[in-house]
C-alpha positions in Angstrom: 1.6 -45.1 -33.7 1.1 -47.9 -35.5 -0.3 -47.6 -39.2 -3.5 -49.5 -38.3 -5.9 -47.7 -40.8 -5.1 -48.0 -44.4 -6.8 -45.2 -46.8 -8.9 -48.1 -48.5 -11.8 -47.3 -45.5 -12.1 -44.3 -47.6 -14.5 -46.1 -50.1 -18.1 -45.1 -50.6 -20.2 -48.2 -52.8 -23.8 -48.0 -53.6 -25.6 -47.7 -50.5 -23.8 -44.5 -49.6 -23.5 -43.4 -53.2 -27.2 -43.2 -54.1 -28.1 -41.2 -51.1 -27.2 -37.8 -52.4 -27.9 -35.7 -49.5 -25.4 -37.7 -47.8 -22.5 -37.3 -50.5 -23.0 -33.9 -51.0 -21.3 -33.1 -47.9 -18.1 -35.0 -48.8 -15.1 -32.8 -51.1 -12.8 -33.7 -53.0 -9.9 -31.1 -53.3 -6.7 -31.3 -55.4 -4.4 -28.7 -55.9 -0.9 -27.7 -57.2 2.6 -26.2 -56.7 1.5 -23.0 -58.5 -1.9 -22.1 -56.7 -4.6 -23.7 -58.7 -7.1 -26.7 -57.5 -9.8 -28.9 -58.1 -12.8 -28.6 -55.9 -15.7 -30.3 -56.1 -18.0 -32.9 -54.4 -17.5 -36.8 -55.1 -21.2 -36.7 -56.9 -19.4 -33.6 -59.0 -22.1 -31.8 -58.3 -21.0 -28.1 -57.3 -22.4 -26.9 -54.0 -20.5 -23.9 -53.5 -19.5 -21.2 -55.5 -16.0 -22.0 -54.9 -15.9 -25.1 -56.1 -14.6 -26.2 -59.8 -12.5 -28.3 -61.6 -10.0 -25.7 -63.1 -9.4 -23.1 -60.6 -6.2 -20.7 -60.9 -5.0 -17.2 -59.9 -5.1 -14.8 -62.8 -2.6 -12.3 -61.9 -2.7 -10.2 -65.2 -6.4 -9.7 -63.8 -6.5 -9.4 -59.5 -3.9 -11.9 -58.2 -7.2 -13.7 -57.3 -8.6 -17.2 -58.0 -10.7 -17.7 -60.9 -13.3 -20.7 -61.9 -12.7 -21.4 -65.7 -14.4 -24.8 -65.7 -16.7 -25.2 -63.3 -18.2 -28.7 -64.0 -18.0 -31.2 -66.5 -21.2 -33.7 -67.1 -20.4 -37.2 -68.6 -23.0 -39.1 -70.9 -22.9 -42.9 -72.1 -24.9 -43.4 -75.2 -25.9 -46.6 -76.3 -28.7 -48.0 -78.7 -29.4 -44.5 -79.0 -30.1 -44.1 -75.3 -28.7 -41.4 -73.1 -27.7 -42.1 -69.4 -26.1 -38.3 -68.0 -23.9 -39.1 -65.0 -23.6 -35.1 -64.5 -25.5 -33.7 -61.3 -27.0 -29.8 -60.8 -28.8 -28.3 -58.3 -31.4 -26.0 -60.0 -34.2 -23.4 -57.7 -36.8 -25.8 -55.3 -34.0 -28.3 -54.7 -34.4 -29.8 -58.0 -31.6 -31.9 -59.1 -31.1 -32.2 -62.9 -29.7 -34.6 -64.3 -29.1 -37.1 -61.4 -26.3 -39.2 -62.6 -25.4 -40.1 -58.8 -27.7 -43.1 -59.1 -25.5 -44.6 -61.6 -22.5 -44.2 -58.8 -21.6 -47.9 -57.7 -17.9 -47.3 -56.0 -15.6 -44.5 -54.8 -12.0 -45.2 -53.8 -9.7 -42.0 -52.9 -6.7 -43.8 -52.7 -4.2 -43.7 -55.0 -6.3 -41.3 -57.4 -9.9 -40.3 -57.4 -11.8 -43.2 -58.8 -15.4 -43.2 -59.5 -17.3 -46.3 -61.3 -20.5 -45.6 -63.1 -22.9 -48.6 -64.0 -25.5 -48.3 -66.5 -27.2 -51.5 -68.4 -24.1 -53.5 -69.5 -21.9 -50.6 -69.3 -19.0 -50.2 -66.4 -17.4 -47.2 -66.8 -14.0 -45.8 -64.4 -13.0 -42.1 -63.8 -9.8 -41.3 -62.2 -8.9 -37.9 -61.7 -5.3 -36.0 -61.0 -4.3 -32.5 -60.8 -1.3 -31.9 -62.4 1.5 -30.7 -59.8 3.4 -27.6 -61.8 0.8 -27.0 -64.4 -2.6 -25.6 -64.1 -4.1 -29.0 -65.9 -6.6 -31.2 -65.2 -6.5 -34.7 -66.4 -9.1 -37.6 -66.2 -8.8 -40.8 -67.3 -12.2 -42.7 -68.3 -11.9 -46.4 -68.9 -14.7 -48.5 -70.1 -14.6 -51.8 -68.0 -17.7 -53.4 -69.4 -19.3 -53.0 -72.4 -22.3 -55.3 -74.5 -22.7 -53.0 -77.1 -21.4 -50.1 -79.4 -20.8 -47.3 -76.9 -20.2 -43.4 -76.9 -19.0 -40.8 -74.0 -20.1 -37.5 -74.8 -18.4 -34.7 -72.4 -20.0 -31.6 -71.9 -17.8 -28.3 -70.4 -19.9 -26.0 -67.9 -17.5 -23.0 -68.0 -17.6 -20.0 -65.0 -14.7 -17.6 -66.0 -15.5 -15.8 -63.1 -13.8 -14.7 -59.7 -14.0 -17.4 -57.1 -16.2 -14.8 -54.7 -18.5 -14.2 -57.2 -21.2 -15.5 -59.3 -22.0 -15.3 -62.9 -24.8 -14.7 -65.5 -25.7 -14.8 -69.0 -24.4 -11.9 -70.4 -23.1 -10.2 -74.6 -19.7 -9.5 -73.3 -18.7 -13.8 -73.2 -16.5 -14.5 -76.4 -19.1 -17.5 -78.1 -15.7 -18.4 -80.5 -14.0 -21.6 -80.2 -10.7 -22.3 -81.6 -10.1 -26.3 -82.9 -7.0 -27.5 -82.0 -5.3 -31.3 -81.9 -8.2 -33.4 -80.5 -10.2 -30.5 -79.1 -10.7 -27.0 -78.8 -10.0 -23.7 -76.6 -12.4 -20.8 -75.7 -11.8 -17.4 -74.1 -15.0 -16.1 -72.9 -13.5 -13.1 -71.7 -10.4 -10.7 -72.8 -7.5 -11.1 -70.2 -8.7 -14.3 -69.0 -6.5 -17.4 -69.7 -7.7 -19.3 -72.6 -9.2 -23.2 -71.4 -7.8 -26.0 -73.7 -9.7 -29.0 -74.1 -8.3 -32.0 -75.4 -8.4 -35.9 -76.0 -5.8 -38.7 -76.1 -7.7 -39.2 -79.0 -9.3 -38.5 -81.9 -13.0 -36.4 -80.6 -15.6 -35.2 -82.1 -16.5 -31.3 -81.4 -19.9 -30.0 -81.9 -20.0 -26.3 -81.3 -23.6 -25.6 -79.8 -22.9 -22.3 -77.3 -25.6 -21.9 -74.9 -26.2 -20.7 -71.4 -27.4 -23.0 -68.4 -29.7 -20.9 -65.7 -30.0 -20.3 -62.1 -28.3 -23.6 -61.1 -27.6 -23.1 -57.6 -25.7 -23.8 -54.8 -27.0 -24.8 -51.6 -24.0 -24.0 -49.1 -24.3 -20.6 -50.0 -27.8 -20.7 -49.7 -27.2 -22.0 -45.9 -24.5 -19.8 -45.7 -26.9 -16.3 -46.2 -24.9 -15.6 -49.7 -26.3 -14.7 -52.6 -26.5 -18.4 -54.7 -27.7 -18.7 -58.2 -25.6 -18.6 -61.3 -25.8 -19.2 -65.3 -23.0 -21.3 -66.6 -22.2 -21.1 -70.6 -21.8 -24.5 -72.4 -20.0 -24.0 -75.6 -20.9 -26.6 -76.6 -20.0 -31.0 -76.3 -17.7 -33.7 -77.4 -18.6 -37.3 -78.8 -15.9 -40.5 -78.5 -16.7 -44.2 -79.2 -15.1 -46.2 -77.2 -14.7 -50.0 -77.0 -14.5 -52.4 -74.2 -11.0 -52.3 -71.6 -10.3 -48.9 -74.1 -8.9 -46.1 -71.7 -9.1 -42.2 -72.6 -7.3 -39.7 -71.2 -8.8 -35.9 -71.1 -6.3 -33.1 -70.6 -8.1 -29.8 -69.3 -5.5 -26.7 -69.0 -4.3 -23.2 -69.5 -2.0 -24.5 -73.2 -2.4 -27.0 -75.9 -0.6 -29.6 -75.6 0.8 -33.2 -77.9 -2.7 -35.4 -76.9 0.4 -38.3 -77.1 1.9 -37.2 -74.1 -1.3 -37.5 -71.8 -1.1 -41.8 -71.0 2.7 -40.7 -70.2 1.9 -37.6 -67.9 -1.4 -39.4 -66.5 1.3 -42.0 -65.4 3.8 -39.4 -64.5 1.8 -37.8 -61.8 -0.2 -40.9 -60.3 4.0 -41.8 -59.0 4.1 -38.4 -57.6 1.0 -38.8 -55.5 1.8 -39.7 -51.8 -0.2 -43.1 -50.9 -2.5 -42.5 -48.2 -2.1 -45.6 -46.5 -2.4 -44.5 -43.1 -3.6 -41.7 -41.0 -0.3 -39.8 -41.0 0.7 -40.1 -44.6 -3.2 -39.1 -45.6 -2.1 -35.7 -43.3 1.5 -35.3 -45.1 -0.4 -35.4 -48.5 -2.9 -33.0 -47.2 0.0 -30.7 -46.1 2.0 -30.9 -49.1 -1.4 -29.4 -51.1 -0.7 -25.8 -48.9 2.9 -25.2 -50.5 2.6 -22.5 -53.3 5.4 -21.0 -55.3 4.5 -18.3 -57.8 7.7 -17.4 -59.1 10.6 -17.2 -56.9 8.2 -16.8 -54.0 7.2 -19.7 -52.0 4.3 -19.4 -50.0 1.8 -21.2 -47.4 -1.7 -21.0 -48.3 -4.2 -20.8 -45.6 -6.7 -23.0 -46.3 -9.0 -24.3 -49.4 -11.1 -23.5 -51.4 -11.1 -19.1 -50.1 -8.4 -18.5 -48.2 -5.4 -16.9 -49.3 -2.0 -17.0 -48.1 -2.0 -15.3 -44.4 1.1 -14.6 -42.3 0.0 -15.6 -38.8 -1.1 -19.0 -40.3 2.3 -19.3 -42.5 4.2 -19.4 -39.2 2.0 -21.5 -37.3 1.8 -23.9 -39.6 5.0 -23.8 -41.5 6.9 -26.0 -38.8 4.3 -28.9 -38.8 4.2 -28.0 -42.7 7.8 -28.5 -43.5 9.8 -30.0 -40.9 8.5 -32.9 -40.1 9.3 -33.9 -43.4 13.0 -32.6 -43.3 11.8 -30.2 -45.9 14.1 -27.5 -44.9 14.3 -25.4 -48.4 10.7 -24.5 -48.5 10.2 -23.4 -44.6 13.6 -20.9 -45.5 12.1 -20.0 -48.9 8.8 -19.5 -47.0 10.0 -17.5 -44.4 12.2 -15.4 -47.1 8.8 -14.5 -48.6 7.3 -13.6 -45.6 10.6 -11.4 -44.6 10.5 -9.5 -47.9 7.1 -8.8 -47.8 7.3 -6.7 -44.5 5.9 -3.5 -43.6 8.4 -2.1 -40.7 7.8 -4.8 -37.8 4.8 -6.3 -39.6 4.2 -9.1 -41.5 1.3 -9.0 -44.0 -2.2 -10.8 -42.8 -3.8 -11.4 -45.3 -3.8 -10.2 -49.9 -6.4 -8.8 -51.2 -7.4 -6.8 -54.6 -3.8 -6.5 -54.8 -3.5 -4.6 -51.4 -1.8 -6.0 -48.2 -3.1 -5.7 -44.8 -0.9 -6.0 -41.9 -3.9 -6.0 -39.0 -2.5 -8.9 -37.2 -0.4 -8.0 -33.3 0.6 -11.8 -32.9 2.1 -12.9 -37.1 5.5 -11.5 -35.6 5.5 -12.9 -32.2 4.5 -16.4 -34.1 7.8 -16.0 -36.5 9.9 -16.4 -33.5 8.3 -19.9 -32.7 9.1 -20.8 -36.3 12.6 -19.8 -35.6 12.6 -22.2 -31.8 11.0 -24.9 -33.7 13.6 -24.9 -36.9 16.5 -24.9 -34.0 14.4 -27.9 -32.4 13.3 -29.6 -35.3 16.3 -29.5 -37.4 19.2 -28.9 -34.7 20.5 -26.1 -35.8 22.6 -23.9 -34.0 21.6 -20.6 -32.2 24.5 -18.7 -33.6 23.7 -19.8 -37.6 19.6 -19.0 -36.7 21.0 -15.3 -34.9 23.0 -14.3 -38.4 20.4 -15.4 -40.9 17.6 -13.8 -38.7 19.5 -11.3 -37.4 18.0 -7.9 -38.7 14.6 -9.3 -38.5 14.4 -10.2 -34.8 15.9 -7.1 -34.3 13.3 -4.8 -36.4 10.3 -6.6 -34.8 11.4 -6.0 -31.0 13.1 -2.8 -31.4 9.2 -1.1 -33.4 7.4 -2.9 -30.6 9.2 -1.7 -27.8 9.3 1.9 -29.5 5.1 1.8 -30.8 4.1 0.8 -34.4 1.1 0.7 -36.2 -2.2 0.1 -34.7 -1.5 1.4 -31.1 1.0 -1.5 -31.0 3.9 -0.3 -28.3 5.9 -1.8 -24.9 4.5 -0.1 -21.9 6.6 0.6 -18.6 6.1 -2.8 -17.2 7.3 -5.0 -20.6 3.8 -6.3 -21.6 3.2 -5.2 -24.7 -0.2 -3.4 -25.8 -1.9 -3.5 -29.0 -5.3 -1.7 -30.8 -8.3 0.1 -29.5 -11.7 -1.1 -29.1 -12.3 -0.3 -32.8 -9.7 -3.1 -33.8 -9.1 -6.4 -33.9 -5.8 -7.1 -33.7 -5.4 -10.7 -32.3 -6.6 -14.3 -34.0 -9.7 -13.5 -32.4 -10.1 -11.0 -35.6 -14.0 -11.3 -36.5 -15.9 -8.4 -37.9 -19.4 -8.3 -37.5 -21.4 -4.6 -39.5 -17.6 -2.9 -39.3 -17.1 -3.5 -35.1 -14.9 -6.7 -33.6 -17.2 -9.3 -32.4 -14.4 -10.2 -29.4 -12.5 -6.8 -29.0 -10.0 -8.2 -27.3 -7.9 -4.7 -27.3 -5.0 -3.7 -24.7 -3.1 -6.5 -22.9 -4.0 -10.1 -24.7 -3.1 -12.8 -22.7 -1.9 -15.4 -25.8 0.1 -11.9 -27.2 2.1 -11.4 -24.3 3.3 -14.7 -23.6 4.4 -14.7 -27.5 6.2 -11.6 -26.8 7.9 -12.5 -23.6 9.0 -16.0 -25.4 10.2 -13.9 -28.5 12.4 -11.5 -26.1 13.4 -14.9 -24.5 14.5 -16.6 -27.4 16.0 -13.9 -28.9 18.2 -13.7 -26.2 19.5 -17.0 -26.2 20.4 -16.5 -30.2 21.8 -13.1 -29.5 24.3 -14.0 -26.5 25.8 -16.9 -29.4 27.6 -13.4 -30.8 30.1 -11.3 -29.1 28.7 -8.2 -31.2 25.3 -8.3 -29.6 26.1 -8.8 -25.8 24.2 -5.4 -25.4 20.9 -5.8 -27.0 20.4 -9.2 -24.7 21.7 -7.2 -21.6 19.1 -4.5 -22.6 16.1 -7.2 -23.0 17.0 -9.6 -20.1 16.1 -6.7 -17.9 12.8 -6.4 -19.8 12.5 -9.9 -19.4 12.8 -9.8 -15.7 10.5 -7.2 -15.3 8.0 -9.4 -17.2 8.3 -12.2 -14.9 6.5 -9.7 -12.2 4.1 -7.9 -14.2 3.1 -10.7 -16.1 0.9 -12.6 -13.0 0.4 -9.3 -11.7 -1.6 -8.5 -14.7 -3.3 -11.5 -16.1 -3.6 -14.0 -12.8 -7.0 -14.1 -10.4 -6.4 -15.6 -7.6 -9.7 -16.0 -6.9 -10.5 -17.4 -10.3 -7.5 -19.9 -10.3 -6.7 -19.0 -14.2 -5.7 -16.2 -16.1 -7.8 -13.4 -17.8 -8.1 -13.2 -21.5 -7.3 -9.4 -22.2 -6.7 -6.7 -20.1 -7.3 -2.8 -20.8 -8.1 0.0 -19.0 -11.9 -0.8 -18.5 -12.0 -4.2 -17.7 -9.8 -7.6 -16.7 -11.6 -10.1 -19.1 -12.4 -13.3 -17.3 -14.0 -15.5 -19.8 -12.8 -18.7 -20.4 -10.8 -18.6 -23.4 -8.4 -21.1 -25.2 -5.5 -18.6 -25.1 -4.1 -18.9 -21.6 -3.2 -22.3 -22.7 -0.2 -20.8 -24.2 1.1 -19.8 -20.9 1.3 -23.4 -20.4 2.6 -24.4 -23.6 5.5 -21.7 -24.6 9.4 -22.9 -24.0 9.4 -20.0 -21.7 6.3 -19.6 -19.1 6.3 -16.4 -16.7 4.4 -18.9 -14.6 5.0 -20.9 -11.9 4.8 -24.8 -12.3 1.8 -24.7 -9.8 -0.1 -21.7 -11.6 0.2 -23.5 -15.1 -1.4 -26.9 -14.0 -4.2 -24.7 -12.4 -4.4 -23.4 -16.7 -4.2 -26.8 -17.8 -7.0 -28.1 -15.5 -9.6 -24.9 -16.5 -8.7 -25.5 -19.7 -9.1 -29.3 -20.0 -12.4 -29.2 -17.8 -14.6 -26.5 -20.2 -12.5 -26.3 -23.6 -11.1 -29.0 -24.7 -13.6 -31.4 -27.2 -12.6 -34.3 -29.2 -11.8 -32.2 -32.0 -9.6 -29.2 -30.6 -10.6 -26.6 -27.8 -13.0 -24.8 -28.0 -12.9 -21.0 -28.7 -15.3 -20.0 -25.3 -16.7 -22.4 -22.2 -20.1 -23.6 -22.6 -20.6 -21.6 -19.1 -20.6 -18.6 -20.5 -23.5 -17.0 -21.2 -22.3 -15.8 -24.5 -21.3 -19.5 -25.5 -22.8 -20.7 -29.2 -21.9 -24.6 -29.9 -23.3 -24.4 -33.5 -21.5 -22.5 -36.4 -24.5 -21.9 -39.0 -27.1 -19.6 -40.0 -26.2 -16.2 -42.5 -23.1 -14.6 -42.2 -23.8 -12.1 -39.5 -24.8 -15.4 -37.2 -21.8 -17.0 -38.3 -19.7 -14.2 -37.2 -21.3 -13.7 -33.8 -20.5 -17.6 -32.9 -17.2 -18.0 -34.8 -15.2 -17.1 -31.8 -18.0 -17.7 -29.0 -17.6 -21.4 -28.5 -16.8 -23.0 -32.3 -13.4 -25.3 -31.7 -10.3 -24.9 -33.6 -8.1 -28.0 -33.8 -4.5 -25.8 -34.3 -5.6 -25.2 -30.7 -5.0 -29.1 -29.8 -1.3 -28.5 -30.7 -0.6 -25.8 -27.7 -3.2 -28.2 -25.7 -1.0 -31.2 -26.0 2.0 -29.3 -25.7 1.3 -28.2 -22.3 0.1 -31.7 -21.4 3.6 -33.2 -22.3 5.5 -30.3 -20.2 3.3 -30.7 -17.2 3.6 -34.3 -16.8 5.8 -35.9 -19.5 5.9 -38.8 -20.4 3.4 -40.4 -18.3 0.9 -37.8 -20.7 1.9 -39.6 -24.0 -0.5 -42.4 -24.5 -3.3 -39.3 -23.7 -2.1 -37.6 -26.2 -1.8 -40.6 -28.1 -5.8 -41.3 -28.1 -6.1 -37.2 -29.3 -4.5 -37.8 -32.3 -6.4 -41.4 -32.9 -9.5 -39.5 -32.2 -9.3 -37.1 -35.3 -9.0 -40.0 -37.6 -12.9 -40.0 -38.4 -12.7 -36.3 -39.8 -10.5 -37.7 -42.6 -14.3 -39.6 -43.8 -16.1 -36.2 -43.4 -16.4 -32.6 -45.5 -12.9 -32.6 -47.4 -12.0 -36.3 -47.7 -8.4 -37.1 -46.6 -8.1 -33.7 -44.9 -8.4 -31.7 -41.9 -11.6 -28.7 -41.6 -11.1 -25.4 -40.3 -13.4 -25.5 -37.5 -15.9 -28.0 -36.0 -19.2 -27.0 -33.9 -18.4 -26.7 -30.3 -21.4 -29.1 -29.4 -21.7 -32.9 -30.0 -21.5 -34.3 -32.8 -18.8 -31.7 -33.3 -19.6 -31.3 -37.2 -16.6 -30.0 -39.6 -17.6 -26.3 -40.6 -15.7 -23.2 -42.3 -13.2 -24.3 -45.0 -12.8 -28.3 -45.6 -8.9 -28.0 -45.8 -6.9 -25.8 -43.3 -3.2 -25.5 -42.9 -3.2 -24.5 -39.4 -5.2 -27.7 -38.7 -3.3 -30.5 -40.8 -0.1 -29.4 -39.3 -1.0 -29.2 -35.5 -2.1 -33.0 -36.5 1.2 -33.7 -37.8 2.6 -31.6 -35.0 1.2 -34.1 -32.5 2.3 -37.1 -34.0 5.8 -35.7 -34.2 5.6 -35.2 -30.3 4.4 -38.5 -29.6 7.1 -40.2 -31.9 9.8 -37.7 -29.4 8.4 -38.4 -26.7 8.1 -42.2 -27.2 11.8 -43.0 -28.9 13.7 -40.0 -27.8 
């Protein structure tokens, strides 16, 4: 595709600016190699208690992510009159100060860039993230100027968990420590100290005190608790002269305030330019690569998700190789292999305990594997002796019965959980029971299986020592090929069921049978996959992905809102997921080749609005199942950027291969 759409249509000036409903909706995230991010919204007004400007796991604490600054409000003083630019929302829907009506332009491209205008005063921010420390740095410059003028900065700190809220309480450390052009605070013991400092010469003035109930109105629409206090130690003062630039350094150590121009610089070279559509989507995807240590892992999504295997290896591909990035999608998947728990990988980290609930996260490390083959053109035999021992352990406890009621029965398919579980993508829990208890034989799990035994068989037969495990599983393979239709297809439906157990053959329309269309390997005939592709094309599929149920059902909700419980009864009952458009486009390719790329072509166009909506230059977790299709659920997902990426990688094939 051609790079029609440069990044500078991601400006906001002082029509949109001053409208502060309007700009609360829009995100800006930035985050680092090591875990931590920025989070806020372009007005830098908070609206969810996730969202700060220093955010970083504390490991000596939970292995969780903590808020240590949560906001930081500018003022310009001049003739001894004070203009805030900062912006809370306090109880009523009062908004105190509100320095958005000073906002004149936003660019996102390079770096963050807000310009303030007050009287004869022009002021610049710019804002990066640093990329292997936890520090923040912002760069003020005063563009106009008709008088003596002063930038006082005032630090709103949290110190709490990301989940949680805060309130005024003895136990906060009210010490501050001077250091060179700033000072440090600890509220609390085993917290990270903050270290805030100046490229030059500041004045502190050390006036601790406590900021109540300011609130935060997603949570409030999102049936969460939503009122915090935030403790202001206290503010700085700078004079600053016309065309003067100042650099503030906000991080976890002190650091020479003569190194900050240099870094500032440093950084803004690393930063990929989003220029287009696809390079805004490779500097989205580059933000999900975290390495703690020697591990290097994939994090889910921004600003609450952790790092979850399932996602890791459907993203990791899109991720990764695309980009020829071939070291982090091994040292990813060596993370993920060391972390395992017999055939399972872990789902999700949390309070320093893994869970391992998820049937599908090993099934979705052999398309990792196909795609690395694909991607990189490696060879079967190299992939077989890397990945030997693992492809082995997953098939060999599956066939044999693992965890969870997860075991082979007689006719190949494989059957996982109870109706107490939920074991599948479809994972919701609503008061302790699955919302879509999709137990027994999932349709989307056993064509994963039946391409894993597939593919493994293909590496296997590269090696002379291993000619009898793919005799053994090309005979489960062919027994698949019967039982799979035999099990899953309606005739008189024309499509596939959803699940199958020992009460009932599921029959809703659901986005999984897609996979039957879109695996390397399909246990169905040509004819019976374009019947899929058609049921699936007709009452799924939405500008923005499929969606997760068909509006026909009666069960079907197109609008993901309302408290948590109503957000979990419709997360799964009609809401759309764009990783889905991957498999979707997938299948359309297969079916008709290349006579299907210019459709697929106008998908991927399609999504180029969302990168103007909730997280700017990124890709939302889910969108509403009805028109206008509105971004919900986390405003960056991995899952999401990469099937994007994914896309335009099979366009460029399919077009100049």
């Amino acid at each position: 595709m051609e790079n029609k759409i440069v990044m500078s249509y991601i400006t906001l000036d002082k029509s949109r600016l001053v409208n502060l409903e309007y700009i609360l909706n829009l995100e800006l995230l930035r985050t680092n190699r090591l875990g931590a991010f920025s989070c806020t919204t372009i007005a830098g007004c908070n609206t969810r208690k996730y969202h700060g400007l220093i955010v970083v796991p504390q490991p000596q604490l939970d292995n969780n992510h903590h808020i240590l600054l949560s906001s930081l409000d500018e003022t310009i003083i001049q003739r001894n009159e004070e203009f805030h630019f900062g912006v809370h929302m306090y109880p009523n829907g009062i908004f105190e100060p509100k320095g958005h009506k000073y906002l004149r332009d936003f660019v996102l491209d390079p770096i963050p860039k807000l310009t303030y205008r007050v009287g004869g005063v022009v002021l610049d921010k710019e804002i990066i993230f640093v990329e292997n420390e936890a520090r923040l740095l912002i760069r003020y410059t005063l563009r106009e100027a008709t008088s003596e003028t002063k930038l006082r900065l005032k630090p709103f700190l949290a110190y709490r968990n990301i989940h949680q809220l805060t309130r005024e309480n003895y136990d906060a450390d009210r010490h501050y420590k001077t250091i060179a052009n700033g000072a440090s605070w600890q509220m609390y013991a085993g917290y990270s100290p903050l270290y805030f400092q100046a490229s030059k010469e500041i004045e502190y003035t050390h006036v601790p005190h406590w900021y109540y109930n300011i609130e935060y109105i997603r949570e409030i629409e999102r049936g969460y608790p939503a009122q915090e206090d935030l403790y202001v130690p206290g503010f700085f003062e700078v004079s600053m002269k016309k065309n003067e630039t100042l650099i503030v350094s906000i991080g976890l150590t002190e650091k020479d305030p003569a190194l900050f121009k240099r870094q500032f610089s440093l950084e803004a070279k690393k930063i990929v330019p989003r220029n287009s559509f696809e390079n805004c989507l490779i500097q989205a995807a580059q933000q999900f690569i975290i390495k703690d240590g020697q591990k290097v892992q994939v994090m889910a999504g921004f600003p609450w998700f952790g790092s979850w295997s399932r996602d890791t290896f459907m993203a990791l591909p899109g991720l990764t190789l695309i980009q020829k990035d071939e070291k982090n999608f091994k040292s990813v998947l060596a993370t993920m292999i060391e972390s395992m728990n017999g055939a399972l990988f872990p789902h999700s980290f949390s309070n320093n305990r893994y869970d391992f609930t998820s049937v599908d996260a090993p099934l979705w490390f052999f398309g990792c594997l196909y795609r690395y083959e694909n991607m990189m053109k490696k060879s079967k035999n190299a992939i077989w002796k890397t990945y030997r021992e693992t492809i082995i352990t997953i098939i060999e406890k599956y066939s044999e019965g693992t965890d969870y009621n997860i075991k082979m029965l007689d006719n190949g398919l494989l059957w996982a959980g109870n109706p107490e579980m939920a074991l599948t993508w479809m994972d919701v829990y609503s008061e302790g029971t699955p919302v879509t208890p999709r137990y027994g034989l999932a349709v989307e799990v056993n064509v994963l299986w039946y391409n894993a035994l597939s593919y493994a068989i293909t590496l296997a037969e590269t090696d002379s020592k291993s000619k009898i495990f793919a005799k053994k599983w090309r005979a489960i393979v062919e027994k698949i090929n019967q039982s799979f239709e035999a099990t899953f297809w309606d005739q008189e439906a024309g499509y596939l069921a959803d699940f199958v157990n020992e009460e009932e053959k599921n029959m809703l329309v659901r986005p999984n049978m897609i996979m039957a269309v879109a695996a390397p390997y399909s246990p169905l005939s040509d004819e019976k996959q374009m019947k899929v592709f058609k049921v699936v094309q007709s009452e799924l599929l939405t500008p923005r992905g499929l969606r997760s149920l068909s509006p026909k059902s009666s069960g079907y909700k197109g609008i993901l809102t309302g408290n948590q419980y109503e957000r979990d009864q419709a997360y799964h009952q009609g809401t759309v997921f764009p990783w889905l458009i991957e498999y979707f486009c997938e299948a359309a390719l297969k079916l008709m080749s290349k006579s299907a790329v210019s459709y697929v072509k106008d998908i991927y166009e399609g999504f180029e609005p969302t990168l103007r909506e909730a997280g700017l230059g990124t890709i939302s977790e889910v969108f509403d199942g009805d028109p206008p299709y509105i971004g919900r659920g986390a405003i960056s997902q991995a899952i999401s950027t990469a099937a994007l990426l994914r896309l335009k990688y099979m366009i460029d094939q399919n077009t100049n291969g």
